[in-house]
DOLUMDO-782747 format. One line per 4 residues: number of its first residue (from 1); their letters; for each residue x, y, z of C-alpha. Coordinates in Angstrom, 2 decimals. Layout:
<pts>
NUM> A> X:Y:Z; ...
</pts>
This chain:
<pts>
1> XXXX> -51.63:34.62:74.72; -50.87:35.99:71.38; -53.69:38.42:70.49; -55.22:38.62:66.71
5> XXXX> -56.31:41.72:65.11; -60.37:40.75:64.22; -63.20:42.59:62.43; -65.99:41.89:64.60
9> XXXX> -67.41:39.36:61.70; -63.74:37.62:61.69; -64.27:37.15:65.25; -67.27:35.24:64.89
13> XXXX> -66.04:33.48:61.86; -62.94:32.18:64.13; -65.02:31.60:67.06; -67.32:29.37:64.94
17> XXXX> -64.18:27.61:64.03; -63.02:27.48:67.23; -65.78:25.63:68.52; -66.48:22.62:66.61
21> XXXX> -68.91:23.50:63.72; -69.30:20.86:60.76; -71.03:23.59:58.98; -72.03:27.39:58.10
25> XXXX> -74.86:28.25:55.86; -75.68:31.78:55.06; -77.05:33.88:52.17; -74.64:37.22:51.49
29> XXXX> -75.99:40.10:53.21; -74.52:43.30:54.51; -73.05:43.47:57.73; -73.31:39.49:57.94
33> XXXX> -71.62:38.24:54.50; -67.75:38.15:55.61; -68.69:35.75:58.35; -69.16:33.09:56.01
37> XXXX> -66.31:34.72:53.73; -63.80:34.12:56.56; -65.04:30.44:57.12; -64.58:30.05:53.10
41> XXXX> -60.97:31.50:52.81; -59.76:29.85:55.73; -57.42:26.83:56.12; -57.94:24.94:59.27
45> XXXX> -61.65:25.30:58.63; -60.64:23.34:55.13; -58.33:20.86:56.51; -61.61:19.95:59.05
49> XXXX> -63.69:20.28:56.14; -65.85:22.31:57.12; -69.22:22.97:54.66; -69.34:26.58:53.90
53> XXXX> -71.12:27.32:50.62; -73.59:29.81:50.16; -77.50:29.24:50.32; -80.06:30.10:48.04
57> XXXX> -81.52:32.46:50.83; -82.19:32.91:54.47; -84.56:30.33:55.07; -82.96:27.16:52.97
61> XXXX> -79.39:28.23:54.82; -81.79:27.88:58.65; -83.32:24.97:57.67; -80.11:23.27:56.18
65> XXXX> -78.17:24.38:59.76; -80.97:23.13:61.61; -80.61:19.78:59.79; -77.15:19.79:60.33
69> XXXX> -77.70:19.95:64.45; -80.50:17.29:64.13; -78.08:14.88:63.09; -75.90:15.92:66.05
73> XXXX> -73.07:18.36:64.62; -72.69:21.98:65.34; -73.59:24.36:63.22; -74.27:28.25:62.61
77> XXXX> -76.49:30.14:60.31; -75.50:33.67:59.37; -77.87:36.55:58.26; -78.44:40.41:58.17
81> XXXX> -81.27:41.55:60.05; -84.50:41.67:57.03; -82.65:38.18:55.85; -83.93:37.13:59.76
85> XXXX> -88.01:38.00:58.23; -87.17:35.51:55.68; -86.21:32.59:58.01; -88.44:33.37:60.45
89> XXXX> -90.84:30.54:59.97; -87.96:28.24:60.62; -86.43:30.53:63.37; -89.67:30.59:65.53
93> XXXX> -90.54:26.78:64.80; -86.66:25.69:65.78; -87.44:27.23:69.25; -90.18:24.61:69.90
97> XXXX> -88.29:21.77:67.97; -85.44:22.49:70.29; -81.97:21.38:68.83; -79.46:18.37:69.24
101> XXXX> -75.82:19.21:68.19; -75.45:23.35:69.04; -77.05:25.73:66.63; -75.90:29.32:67.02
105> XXXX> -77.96:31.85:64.86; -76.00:34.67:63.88; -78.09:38.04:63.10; -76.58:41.43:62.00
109> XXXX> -78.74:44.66:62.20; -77.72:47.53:60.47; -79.07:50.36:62.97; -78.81:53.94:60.19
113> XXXX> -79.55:51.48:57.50; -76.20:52.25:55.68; -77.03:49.06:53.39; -81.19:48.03:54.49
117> XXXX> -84.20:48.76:53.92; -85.06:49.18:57.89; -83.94:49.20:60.58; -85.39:46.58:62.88
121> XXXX> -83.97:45.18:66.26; -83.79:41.40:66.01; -83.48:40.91:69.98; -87.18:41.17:69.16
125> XXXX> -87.37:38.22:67.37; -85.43:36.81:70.09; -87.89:37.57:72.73; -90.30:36.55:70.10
129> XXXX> -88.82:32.82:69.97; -88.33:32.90:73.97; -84.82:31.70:73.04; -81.45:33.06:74.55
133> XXXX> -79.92:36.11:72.78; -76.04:36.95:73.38; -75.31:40.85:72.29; -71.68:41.10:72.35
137> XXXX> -70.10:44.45:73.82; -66.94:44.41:71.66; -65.05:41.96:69.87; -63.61:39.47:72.20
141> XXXX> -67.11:39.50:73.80; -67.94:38.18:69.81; -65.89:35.55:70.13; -66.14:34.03:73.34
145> XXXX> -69.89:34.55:72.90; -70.12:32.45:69.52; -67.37:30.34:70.75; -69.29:29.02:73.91
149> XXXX> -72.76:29.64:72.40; -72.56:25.80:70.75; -72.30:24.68:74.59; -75.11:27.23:75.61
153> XXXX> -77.59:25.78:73.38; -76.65:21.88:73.76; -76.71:22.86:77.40; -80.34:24.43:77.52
157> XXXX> -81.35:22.38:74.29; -82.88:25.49:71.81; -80.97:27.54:69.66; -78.72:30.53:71.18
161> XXXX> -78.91:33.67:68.97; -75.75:35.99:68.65; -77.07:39.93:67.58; -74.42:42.21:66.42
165> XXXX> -74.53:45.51:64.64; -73.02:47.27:62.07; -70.26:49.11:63.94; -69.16:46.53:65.67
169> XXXX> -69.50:44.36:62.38; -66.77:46.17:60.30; -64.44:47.56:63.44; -61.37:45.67:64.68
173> XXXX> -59.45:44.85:67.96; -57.46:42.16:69.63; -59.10:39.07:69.99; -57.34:36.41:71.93
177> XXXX> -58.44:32.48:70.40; -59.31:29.62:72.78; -58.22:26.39:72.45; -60.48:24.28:69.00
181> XXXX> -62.88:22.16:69.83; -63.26:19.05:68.11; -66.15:18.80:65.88; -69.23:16.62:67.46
185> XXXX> -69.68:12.88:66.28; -73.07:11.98:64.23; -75.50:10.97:66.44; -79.27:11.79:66.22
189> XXXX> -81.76:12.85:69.01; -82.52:10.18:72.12; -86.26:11.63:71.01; -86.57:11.76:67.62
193> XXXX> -90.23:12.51:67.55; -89.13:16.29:69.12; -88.62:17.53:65.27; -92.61:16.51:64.31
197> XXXX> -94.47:19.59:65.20; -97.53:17.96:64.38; -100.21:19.15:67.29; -100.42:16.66:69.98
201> XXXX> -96.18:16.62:69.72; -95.89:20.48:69.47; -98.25:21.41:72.36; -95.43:18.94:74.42
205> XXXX> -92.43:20.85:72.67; -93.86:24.68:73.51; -94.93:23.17:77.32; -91.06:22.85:77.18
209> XXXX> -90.03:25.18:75.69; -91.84:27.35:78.24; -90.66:25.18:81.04; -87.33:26.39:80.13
213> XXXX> -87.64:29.63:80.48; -86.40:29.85:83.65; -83.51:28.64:83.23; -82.47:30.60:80.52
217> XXXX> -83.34:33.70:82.87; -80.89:31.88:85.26; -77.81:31.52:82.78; -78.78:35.73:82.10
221> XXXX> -78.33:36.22:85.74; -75.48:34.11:86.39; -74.06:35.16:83.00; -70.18:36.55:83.21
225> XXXX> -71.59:38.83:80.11; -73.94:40.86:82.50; -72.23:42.76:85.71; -73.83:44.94:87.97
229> XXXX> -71.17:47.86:89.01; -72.39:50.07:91.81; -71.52:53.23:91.91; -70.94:56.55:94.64
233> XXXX> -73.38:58.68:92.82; -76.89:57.62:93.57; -78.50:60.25:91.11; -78.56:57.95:87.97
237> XXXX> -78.09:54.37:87.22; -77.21:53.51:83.35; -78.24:50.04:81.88; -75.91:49.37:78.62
241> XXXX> -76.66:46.79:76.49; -74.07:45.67:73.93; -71.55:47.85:72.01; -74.04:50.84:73.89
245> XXXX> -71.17:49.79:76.69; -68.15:50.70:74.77; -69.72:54.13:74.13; -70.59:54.46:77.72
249> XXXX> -66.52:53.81:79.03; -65.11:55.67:76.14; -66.69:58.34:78.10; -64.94:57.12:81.12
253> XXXX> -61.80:56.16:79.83; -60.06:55.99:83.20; -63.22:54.05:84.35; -63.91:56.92:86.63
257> XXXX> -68.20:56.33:85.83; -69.58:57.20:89.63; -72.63:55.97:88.53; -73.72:52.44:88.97
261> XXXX> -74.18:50.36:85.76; -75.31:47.37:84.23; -73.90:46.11:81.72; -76.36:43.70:79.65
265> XXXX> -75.05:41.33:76.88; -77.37:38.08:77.62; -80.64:37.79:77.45; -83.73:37.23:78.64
269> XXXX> -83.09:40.66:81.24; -82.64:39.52:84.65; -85.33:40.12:87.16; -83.21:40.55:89.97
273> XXXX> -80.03:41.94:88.51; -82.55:44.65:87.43; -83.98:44.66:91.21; -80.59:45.31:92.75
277> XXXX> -79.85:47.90:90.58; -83.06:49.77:91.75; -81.45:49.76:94.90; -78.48:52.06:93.96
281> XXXX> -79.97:54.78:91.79; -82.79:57.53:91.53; -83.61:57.68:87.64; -81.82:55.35:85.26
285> XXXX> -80.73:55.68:81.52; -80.89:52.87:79.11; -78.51:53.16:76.26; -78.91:50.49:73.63
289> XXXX> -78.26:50.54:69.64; -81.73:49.88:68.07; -85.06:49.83:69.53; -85.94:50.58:73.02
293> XXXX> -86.78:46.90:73.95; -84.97:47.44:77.54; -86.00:50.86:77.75; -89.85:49.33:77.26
297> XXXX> -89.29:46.14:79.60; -87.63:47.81:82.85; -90.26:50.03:83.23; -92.62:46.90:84.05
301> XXXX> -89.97:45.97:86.69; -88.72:49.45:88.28; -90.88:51.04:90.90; -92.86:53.81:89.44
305> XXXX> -90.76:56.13:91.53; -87.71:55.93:89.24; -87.88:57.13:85.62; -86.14:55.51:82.73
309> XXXX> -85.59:57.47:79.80; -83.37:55.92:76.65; -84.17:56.53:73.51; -88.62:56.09:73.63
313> XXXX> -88.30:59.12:76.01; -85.48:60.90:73.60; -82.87:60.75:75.85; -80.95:59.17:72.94
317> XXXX> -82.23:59.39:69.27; -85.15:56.94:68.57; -83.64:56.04:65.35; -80.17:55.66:63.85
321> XXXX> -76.77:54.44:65.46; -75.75:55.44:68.84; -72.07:56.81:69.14; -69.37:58.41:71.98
325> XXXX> -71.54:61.83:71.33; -74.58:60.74:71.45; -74.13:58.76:74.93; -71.59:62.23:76.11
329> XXXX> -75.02:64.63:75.28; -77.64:62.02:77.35; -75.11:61.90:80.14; -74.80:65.88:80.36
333> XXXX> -71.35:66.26:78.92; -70.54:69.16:76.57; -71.01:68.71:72.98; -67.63:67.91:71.10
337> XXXX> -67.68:70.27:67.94; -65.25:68.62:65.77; -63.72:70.43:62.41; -66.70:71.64:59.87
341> XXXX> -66.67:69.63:56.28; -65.01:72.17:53.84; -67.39:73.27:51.41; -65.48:71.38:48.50
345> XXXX> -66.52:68.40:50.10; -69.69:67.05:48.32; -71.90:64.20:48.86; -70.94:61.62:45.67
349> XXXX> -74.46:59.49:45.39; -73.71:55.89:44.73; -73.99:54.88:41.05; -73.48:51.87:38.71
353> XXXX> -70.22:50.89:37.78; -68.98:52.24:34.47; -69.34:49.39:31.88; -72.15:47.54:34.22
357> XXXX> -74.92:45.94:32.10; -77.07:46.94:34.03; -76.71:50.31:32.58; -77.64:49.37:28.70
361> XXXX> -80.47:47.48:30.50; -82.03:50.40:31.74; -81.38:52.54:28.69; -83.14:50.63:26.84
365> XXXX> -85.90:49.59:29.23; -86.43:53.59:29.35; -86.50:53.95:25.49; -89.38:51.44:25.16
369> XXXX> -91.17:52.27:27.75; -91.21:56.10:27.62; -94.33:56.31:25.64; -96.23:55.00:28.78
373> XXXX> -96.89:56.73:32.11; -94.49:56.61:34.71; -94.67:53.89:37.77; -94.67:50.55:35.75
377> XXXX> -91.77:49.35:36.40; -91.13:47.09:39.57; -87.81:46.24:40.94; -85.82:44.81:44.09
381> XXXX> -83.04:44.81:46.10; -79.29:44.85:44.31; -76.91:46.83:42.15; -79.80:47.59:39.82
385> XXXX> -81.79:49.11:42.52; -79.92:52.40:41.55; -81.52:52.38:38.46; -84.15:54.56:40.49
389> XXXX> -81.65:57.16:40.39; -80.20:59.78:37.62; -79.77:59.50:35.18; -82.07:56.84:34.47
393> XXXX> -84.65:56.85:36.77; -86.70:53.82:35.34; -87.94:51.97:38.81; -90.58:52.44:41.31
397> XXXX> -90.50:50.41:44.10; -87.66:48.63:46.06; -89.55:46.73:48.74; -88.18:42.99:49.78
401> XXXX> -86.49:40.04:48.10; -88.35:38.63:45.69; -91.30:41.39:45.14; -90.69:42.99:42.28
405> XXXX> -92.64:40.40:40.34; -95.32:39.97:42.87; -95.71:43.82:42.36; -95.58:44.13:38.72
409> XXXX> -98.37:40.65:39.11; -100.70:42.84:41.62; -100.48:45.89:39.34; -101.66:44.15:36.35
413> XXXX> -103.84:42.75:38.18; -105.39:46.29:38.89; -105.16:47.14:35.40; -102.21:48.53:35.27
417> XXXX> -100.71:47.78:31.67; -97.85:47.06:30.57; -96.36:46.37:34.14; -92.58:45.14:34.29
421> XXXX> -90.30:43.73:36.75; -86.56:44.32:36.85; -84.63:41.75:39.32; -81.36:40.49:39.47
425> XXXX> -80.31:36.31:39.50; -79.42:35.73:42.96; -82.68:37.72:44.17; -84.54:35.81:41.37
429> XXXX> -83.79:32.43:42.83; -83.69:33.90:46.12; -87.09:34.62:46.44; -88.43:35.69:42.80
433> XXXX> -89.24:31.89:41.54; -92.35:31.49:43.79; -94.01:34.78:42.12; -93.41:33.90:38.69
437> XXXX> -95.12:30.70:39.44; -97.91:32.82:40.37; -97.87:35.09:37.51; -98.08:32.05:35.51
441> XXXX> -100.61:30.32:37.15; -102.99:33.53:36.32; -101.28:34.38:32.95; -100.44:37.60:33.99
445> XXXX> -100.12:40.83:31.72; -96.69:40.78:32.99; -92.91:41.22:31.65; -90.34:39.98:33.86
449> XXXX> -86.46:41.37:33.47; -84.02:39.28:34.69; -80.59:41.47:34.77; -78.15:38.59:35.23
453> XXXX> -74.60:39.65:36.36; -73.95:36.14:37.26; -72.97:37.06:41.15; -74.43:38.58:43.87
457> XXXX> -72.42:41.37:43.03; -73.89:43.86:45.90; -72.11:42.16:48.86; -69.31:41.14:46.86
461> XXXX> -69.61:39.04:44.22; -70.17:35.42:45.94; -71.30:32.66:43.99; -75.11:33.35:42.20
465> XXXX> -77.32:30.00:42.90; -79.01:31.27:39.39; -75.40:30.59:37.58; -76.53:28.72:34.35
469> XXXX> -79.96:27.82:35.26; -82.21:31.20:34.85; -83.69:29.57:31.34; -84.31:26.13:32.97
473> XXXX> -86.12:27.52:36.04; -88.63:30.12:33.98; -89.25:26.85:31.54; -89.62:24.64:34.70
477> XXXX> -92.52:26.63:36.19; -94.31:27.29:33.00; -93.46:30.53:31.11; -93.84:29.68:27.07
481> XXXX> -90.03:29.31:25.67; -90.79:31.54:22.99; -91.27:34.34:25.49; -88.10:33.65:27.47
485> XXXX> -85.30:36.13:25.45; -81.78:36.01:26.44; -80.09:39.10:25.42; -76.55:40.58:25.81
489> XXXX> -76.89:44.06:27.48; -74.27:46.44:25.60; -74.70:49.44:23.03; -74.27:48.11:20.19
493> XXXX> -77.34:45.55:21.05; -78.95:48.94:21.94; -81.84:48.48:19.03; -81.98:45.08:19.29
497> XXXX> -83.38:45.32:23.57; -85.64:48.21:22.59; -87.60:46.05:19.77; -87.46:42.99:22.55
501> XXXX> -89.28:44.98:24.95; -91.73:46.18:22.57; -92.48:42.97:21.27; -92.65:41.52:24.85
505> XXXX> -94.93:44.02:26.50; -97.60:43.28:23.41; -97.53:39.90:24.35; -100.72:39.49:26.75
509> XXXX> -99.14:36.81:29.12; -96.06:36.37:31.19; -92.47:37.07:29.49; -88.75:36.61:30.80
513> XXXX> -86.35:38.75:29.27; -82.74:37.52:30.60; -80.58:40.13:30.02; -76.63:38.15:30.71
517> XXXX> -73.81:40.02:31.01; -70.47:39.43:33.84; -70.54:41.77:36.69; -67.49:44.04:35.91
521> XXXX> -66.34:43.78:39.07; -65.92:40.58:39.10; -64.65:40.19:35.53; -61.82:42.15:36.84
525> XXXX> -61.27:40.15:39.98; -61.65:36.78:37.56; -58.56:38.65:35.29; -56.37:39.22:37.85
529> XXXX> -56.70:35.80:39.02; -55.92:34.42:35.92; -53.29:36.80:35.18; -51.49:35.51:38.81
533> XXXX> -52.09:32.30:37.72; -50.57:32.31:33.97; -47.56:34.44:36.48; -47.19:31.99:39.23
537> XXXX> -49.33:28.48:38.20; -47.78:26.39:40.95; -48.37:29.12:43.93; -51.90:30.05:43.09
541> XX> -52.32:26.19:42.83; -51.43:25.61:45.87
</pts>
């Protein structure tokens, strides 16, 4: 069959496809946004209408896909890894809820935290739930693994999570399609009540959902995703879990391994798949990108006689993504030196983009306050985030979603005066809303900055759920309109923000400033577009 060349996300996005979703529902987050991206740009998923707009954040987009299954239809829910702390409340409660239609929960870690603020292992959260998690080796193993996950969890009735990483994220390779599946007909649960987790109905659902487990174990051990492979050489058996296989054959390119090996991409770990491999080796080596959850759980089934070492033991690095090398030096191989980086080569830190708003933001943020100590200003996670960088070096804390007004809230609260927040739109409506309630429920000393680009311009410029509303929302939870200022950020406004500030931060309650101003990046993409269109108005209209 005719093979197609997939980034790891495209796979997913396909498979999702593939398999008979009505809908995807996702907040943009790096590796996880071009899942949804895919679903969004693509035909056939418009000709079977398929929903596909972005949430206003992780938990909305869970609850909205779990929705979706109640009523019987497939569905899948895409997030990065810290987007998965966000839903979690959802995520764990789904577990005992169970589904109806198929619900596959997509997570992407970001092991080396290349765009994150950790690096947690969401197989944790997995365990955590006591659900099934599917960690795909490469990307066909993606796609048949989202593609057949719908069936998984209508077949064991809980929600069937799909972990991938970075690497395997953003890397492509041949991925050969099945044939679509048609999308489920509405129909809602034979028990209706299983969706009330009031007590008396959850304590049923979690005896289930414990009941279950089991069987899960069973669909691990039967599971065409984990193969035991025994080997001549009895000295050391290798357990590798997801892509942690790829790195283990590119070692073995001629799959010549004389080691025996098993190869884990479904969980919960099987009991006696890890009981036959005790059979067949001394010691045994657990390779597996992010934390040592296998490494930790084998060693409660092994006899004490054979030693695991993985990454907790540092066999492998405890922190950071595994590679080729990495897996070559725990096996014994010689070190690959490969050509040194010429000294010409230097680092380039990442900045803002010239002509951002952001930037006459911060200069003028840094003009008013400048006469104050250092530390008072609170942000969060986007663009602006490099505003704790030269040259401007105006924030102090980049924590989660949303708690850069919380901060600024619990810093006046200590005394700290004046205390500012700087956050963008999409993170304001994100997660930001529920703290400026807060600060206005206590009339905090507080100024909050909204710097609107009018995007979620960090992962790519998707549509903001802020877009025209910033105003109505600060009104709607109480701020005073006369301290809600909507400014344009540019230089010759320079005087102008500085005297706003000012007048702001003597204020003794809660202000907005909204500082508006198109993401440049995206003002450029809307050009083009319009340029293409004024070129060629009946192609781009079709």
């Amino acid at each position: 069959m005719k093979q197609n060349l997939f980034l790891g996300v495209e796979a997913i996005g396909q498979a999702a496809i593939d398999g008979g979703i009505s809908g995807v529902y996702a907040y943009p987050g790096t590796p996880s946004t071009e899942i949804t991206e895919f679903i969004q740009d693509n035909d056939q998923a418009t000709e079977k209408g398929i929903r596909s707009k972005w949430s206003a954040n992780e938990k909305t987009a869970y609850e909205a896909a779990l929705g979706m299954s109640y009523a019987g239809k497939r569905s899948m829910v895409c997030m990065k890894h810290v987007g998965l702390n966000v839903a979690a409340d959802a995520f764990m409660n789904s577990a005992i809820t169970g589904i109806n239609g198929g619900l596959v929960v997509t997570v992407a870690d970001d092991p080396s935290m290349h765009s994150s603020q950790n690096e947690q292992d969401s197989r944790y959260y997995g365990k955590f739930a006591m659900i099934p998690v599917l960690e795909p080796s490469n990307q066909q193993e993606a796609y048949d693994m989202v593609y057949h996950g719908f069936q998984l969890s209508e077949d064991l009735g809980v929600p069937v999570m799909v972990r991938i990483t970075t690497r395997l994220a953003h890397s492509r390779s041949g991925v050969v399609r099945s044939e679509e599946q048609p999308q489920n007909q509405l129909v809602l649960p034979a028990d209706p009540s299983q969706f009330i987790l009031l007590p008396s109905s959850a304590r049923k659902r979690y005896q289930s959902l414990l009941s279950k487990q089991g069987d899960f174990e069973k669909a691990a051990e039967e599971s065409n995703y984990n193969k035991l492979t025994i080997g001549s050489d009895k000295s050391l058996g290798i357990i590798a879990c997801g892509i942690a296989f790829n790195y283990l054959n590119e070692n073995f390119p001629d799959e010549s391994c004389p080691y025996t090996v098993l190869k884990l991409s479904q969980y919960p770990v099987s009991n006696a798949l890890v009981l036959e491999m005790q059979k067949h080796c001394e010691e045994v080596l657990v390779m597996e990108e992010g934390y040592p959850v296998v490494e930790e759980l084998v060693k409660g089934i092994f006899s004490k006689k054979i030693k695991v070492s993985g990454r907790l033991s540092g066999a492998l690095p405890r922190s950071g993504e595994l590679n080729a090398d990495l897996v070559a030096l725990a096996l014994g191989h010689e070190e690959k030196q490969g050509p040194s980086v010429p000294d010409l080569v230097v680092n380039r830190p990442p900045a803002l983009c010239q002509g951002c708003g952001h930037q006459d933001m911060y200069k003028a943020l840094n003009e008013a306050v400048g006469k104050y100590s250092k530390g008072r200003v609170f942000s969060d996670i986007g663009c602006y985030t490099l505003g704790a960088l030269p040259p401007y070096k105006s924030i102090y804390s980049c924590v989660d979603m949303g708690a850069s007004v919380t901060m600024a809230k619990g810093a006046a609260d200590a005394g700290l005066i004046p205390s500012l927040a700087v956050i963008g739109d999409s993170t304001f409506t994100h997660s930001g809303i529920t703290g400026l309630l807060d600060a206005v429920n206590d009339n905090s000393n507080i100024v909050v900055v909204i710097s609107d680009n009018e995007s979620v311009s960090m992962t790519g410029g998707q549509e903001s759920s802020a877009l025209g509303k910033i105003e109505a929302i600060c009104a709607g939870v109480g701020v005073l309109p006369e301290h809600i200022r909507t400014l344009t950020p540019m230089k010759k406004y320079h005087d102008m923000m500085v005297k706003t500030f000012e007048e702001e931060i003597a204020y003794e309650g809660v202000s907005v400033i909204v500082f508006r101003r198109e993401c440049i990046q995206a003002a450029a993409r809307r050009l083009r577009k319009e340029k293409k269109m004024k070129e060629n108005p009946k192609k781009m209209a079709q």
